[in-house]
C-alpha positions as CSV (number, residue, x, y, z in Angstrom):
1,X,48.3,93.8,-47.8
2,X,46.6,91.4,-50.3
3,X,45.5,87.7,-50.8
4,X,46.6,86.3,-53.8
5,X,43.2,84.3,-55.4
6,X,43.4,82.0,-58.2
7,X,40.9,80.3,-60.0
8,X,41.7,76.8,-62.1
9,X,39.5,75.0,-64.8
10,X,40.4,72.9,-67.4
11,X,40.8,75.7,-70.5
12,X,42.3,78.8,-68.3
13,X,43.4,79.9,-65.2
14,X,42.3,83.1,-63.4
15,X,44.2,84.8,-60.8
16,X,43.5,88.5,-58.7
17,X,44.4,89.7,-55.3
18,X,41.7,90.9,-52.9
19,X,41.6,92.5,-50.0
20,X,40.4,90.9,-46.7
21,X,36.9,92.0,-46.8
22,X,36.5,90.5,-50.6
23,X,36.8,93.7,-52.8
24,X,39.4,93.2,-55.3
25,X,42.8,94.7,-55.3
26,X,43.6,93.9,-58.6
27,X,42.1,93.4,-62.2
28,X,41.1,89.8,-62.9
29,X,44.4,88.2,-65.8
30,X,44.2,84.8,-67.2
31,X,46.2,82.8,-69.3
32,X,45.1,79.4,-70.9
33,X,45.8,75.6,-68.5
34,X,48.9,73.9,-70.0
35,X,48.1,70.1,-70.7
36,X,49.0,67.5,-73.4
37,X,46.6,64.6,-74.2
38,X,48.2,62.9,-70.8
39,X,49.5,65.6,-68.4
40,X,49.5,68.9,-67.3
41,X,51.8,71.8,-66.2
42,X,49.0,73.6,-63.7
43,X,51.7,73.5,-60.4
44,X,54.5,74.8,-62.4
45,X,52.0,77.9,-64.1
46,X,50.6,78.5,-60.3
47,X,54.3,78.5,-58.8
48,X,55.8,81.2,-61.2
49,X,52.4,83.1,-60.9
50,X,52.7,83.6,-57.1
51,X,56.5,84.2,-57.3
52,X,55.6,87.0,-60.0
53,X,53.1,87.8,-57.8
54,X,55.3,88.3,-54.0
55,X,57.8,90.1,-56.0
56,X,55.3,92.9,-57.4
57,X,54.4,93.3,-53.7
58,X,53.7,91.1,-50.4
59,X,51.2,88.5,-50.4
60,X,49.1,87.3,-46.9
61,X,48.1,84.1,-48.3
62,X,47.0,82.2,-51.5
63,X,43.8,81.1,-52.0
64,X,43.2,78.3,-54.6
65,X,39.9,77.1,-56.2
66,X,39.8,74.1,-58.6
67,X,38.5,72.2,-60.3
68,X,38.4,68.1,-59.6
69,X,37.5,66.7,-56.8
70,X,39.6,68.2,-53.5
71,X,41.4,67.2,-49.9
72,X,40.7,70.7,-48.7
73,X,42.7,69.0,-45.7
74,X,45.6,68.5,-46.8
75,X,45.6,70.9,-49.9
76,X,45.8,67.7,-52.6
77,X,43.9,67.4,-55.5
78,X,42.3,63.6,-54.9
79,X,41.0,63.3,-59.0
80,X,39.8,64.9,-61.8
81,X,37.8,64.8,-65.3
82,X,39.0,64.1,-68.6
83,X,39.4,67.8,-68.7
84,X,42.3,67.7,-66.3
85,X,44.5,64.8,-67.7
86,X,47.5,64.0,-64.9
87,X,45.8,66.7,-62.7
88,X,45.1,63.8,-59.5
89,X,47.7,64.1,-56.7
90,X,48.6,67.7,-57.2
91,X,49.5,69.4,-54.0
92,X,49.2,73.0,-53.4
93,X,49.9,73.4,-50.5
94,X,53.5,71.4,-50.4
95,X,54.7,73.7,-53.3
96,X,52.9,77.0,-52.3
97,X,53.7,76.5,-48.0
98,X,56.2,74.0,-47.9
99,X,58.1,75.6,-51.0
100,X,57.5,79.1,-50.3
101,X,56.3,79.7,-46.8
102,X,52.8,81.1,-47.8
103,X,50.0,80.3,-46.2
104,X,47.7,78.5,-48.9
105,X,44.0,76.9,-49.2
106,X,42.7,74.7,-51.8
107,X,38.9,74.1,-52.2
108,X,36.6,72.7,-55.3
109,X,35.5,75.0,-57.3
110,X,31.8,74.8,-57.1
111,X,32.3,75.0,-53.1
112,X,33.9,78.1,-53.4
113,X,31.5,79.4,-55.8
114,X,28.9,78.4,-53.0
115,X,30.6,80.4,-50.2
116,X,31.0,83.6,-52.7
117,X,27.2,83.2,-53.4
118,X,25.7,82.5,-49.9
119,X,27.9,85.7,-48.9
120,X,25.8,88.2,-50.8
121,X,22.4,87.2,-49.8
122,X,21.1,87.7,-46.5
123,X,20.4,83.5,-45.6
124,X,22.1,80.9,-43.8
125,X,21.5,78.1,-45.9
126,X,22.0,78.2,-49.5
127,X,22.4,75.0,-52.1
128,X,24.6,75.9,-55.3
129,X,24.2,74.2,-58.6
130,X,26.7,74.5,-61.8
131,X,25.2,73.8,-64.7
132,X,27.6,72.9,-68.0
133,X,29.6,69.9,-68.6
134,X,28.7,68.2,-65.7
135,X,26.1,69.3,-62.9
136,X,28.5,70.4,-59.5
137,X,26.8,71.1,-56.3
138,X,27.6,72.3,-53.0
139,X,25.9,72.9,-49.9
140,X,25.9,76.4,-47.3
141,X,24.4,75.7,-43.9
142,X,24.2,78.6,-40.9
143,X,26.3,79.9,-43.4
144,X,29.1,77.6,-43.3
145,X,30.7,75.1,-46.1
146,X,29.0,71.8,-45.4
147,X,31.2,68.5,-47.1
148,X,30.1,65.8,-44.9
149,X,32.6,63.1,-45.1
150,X,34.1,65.4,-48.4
151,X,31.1,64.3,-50.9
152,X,28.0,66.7,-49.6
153,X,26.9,68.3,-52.5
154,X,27.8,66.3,-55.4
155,X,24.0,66.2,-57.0
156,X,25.5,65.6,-60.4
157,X,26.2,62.1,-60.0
158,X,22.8,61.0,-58.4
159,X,21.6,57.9,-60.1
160,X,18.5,58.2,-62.2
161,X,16.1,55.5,-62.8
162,X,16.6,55.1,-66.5
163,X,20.3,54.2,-65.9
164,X,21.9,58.0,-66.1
165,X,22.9,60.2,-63.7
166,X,21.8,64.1,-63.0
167,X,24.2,65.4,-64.6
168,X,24.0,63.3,-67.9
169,X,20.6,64.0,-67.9
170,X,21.2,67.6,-67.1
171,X,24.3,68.9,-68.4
172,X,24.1,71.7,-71.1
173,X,25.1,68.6,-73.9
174,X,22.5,67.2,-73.2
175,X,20.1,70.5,-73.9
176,X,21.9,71.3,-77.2
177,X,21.1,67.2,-78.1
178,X,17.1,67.5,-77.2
179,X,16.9,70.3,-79.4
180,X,19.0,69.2,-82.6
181,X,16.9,66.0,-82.0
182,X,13.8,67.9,-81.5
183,X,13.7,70.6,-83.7
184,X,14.7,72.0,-86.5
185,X,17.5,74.2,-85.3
186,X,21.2,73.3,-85.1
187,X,22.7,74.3,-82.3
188,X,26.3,73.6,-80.4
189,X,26.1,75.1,-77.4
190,X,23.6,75.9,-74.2
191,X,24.1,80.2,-74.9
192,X,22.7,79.3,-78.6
193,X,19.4,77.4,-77.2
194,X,19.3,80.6,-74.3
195,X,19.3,82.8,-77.7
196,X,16.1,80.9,-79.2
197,X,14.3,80.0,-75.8
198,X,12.2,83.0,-76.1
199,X,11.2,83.0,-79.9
200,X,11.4,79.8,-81.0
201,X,8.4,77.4,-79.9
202,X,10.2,74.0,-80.7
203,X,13.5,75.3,-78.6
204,X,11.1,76.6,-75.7
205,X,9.8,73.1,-75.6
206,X,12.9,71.3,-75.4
207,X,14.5,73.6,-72.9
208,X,11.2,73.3,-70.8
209,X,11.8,69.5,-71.1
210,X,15.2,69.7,-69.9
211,X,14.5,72.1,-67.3
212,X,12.0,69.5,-65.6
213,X,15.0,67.3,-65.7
214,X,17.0,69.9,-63.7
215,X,13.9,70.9,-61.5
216,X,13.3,66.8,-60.5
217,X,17.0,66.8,-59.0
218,X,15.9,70.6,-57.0
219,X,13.0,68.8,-55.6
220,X,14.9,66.0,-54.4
221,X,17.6,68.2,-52.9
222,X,14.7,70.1,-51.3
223,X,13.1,68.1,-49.3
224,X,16.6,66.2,-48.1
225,X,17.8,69.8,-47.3
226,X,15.2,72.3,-47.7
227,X,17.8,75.4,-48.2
228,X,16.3,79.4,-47.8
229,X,17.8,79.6,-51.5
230,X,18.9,77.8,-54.3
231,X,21.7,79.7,-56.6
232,X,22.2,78.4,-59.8
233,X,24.9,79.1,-62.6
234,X,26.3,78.2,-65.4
235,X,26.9,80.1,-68.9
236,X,23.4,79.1,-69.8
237,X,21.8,80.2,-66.9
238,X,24.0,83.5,-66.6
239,X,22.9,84.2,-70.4
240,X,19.4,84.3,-69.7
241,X,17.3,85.6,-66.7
242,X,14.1,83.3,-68.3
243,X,15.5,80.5,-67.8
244,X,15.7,80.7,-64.2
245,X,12.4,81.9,-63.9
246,X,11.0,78.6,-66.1
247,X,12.9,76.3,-63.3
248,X,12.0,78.0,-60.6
249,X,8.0,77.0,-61.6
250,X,8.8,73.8,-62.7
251,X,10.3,73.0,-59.3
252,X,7.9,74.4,-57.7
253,X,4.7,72.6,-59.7
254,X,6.8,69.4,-58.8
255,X,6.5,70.0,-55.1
256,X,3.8,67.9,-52.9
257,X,1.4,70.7,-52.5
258,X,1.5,69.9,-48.8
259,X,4.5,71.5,-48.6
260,X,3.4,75.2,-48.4
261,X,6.9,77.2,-48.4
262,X,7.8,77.8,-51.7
263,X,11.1,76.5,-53.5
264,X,12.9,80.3,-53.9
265,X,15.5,79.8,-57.0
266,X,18.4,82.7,-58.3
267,X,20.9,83.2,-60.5
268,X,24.7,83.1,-59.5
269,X,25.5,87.0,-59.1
270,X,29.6,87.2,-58.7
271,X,30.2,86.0,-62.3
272,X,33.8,84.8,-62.9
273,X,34.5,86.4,-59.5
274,X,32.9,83.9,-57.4
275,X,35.6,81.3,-57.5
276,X,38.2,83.6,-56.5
277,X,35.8,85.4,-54.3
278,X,34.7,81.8,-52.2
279,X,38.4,80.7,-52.2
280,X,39.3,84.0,-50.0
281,X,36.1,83.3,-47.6
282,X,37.7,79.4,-47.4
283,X,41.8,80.4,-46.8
284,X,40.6,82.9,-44.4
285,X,38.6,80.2,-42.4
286,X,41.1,77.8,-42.5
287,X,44.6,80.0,-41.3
């Protein structure tokens, strides 16, 4: 018997089955999110995928990560990006347990991505940081999902004193714009900076700029929380070990030297995995 894990973001959905104890049953298929300038067909691609699914073979549950804010509650997605259009108001769990008579589970994607994470290292409490469009965060303590009130986590949109928030300040946009400003490379994306970081001087210097940005926000978050371990990902971060290594230092040369345990900072390990890996850990807490 399996658990049927799916993974949705605003380009493509991701789907496996797993066994219990995390190891995967299946290989990992996608196919690309169906949406129009206004609206979206994500329930009606997820329904036919778990029907396809049962009838290759039984299924113990679904597990669902997404993206967009979520009522992990009541299975409902609550809102969502520009990347999502008509995504708000969604419910899994009507269509998938009400409709079908599966159990089902429904957490944001960065959380999930948190609880894969903090399950391969050997701490209790772990903050997790996405870095690309936005900045998502998500917080592990004694090894459990922590939401507070449902928004614990959500560093991205902390306000910054010169009017932005973390994430505008810190979103892989805004590295590719500090170094076409700042240089005299052109870049479009955050895995074409990673490329230059370690032989171009002028993209070394931008990055290291905007890695203060994102090492300010880690400080803060430190001494709210003060996790074992921070786990960053990210395309950017995944494309270049360095990187990590440069915010790591920065955070910790940004630390009130009083403050003798070190900030400890790695990369994300489980890849595209993690989402479907987390929303397994999360179905199986829930049911």
């Amino acid at each position: 018997m399996s658990y049927l894990c799916i993974d949705i973001g605003g380009t493509a959905i991701k789907w496996a089955r797993f066994a219990r104890d995390g190891s995967p049953v299946t290989e990992r298929q996608e196919v690309l999110t169906r949406k129009t300038a206004t609206s979206n067909q994500i329930l009606e691609q997820v329904v036919r995928l778990v029907q396809a699914e049962r009838a290759s073979g039984p299924i113990e549950g679904v597990a669902i990560s997404s993206a967009g804010v979520v009522d992990a509650e009541a299975g409902v997605i609550r809102s969502a990006g520009p990347t999502i259009p008509g995504y708000a108001g969604t419910d899994f769990k009507a269509a998938i347990t009400g409709g079908l008579g599966l159990p089902c589970a429904v957490e944001n994607d960065v959380n999930c991505m948190a609880l894969a994470e903090a399950s391969q290292v050997a701490v209790r409490n772990v903050f997790a940081l996405t870095i690309g469009t936005g900045i998502g965060g998500a917080v592990v303590l004694n090894q459990r999902l922590y939401t507070g009130k449902g928004s614990a986590g959500e560093i991205g949109y902390l306000p910054l004193f010169d009017g932005r928030t973390y994430q505008e300040a810190g979103c892989t946009q805004a590295l590719v714009d500090l170094v076409n400003a700042t240089t005299e490379r052109e870049v479009a994306t955050g895995r074409d900076v990673a490329a230059w970081f370690g032989c171009d001087a002028g993209v070394a210097l931008a990055t290291t700029t905007w890695l203060g940005r994102i090492a300010k926000g880690i400080v803060t978050i430190n001494y709210i929380v003060d996790p074992d371990l921070f786990i960053v990902g990210g395309g950017i971060m995944e494309s270049n070990p360095a990187l990590v290594t440069e915010l790591e230092d920065l955070a910790n040369a940004a630390m009130e030297p009083s403050f003798t345990k070190p900030i400890v900072i790695r990369r994300a390990a489980l890849g595209n995995s993690a989402g479907m890996i987390g929303a397994l850990r999360h179905l199986l807490a829930a049911v």
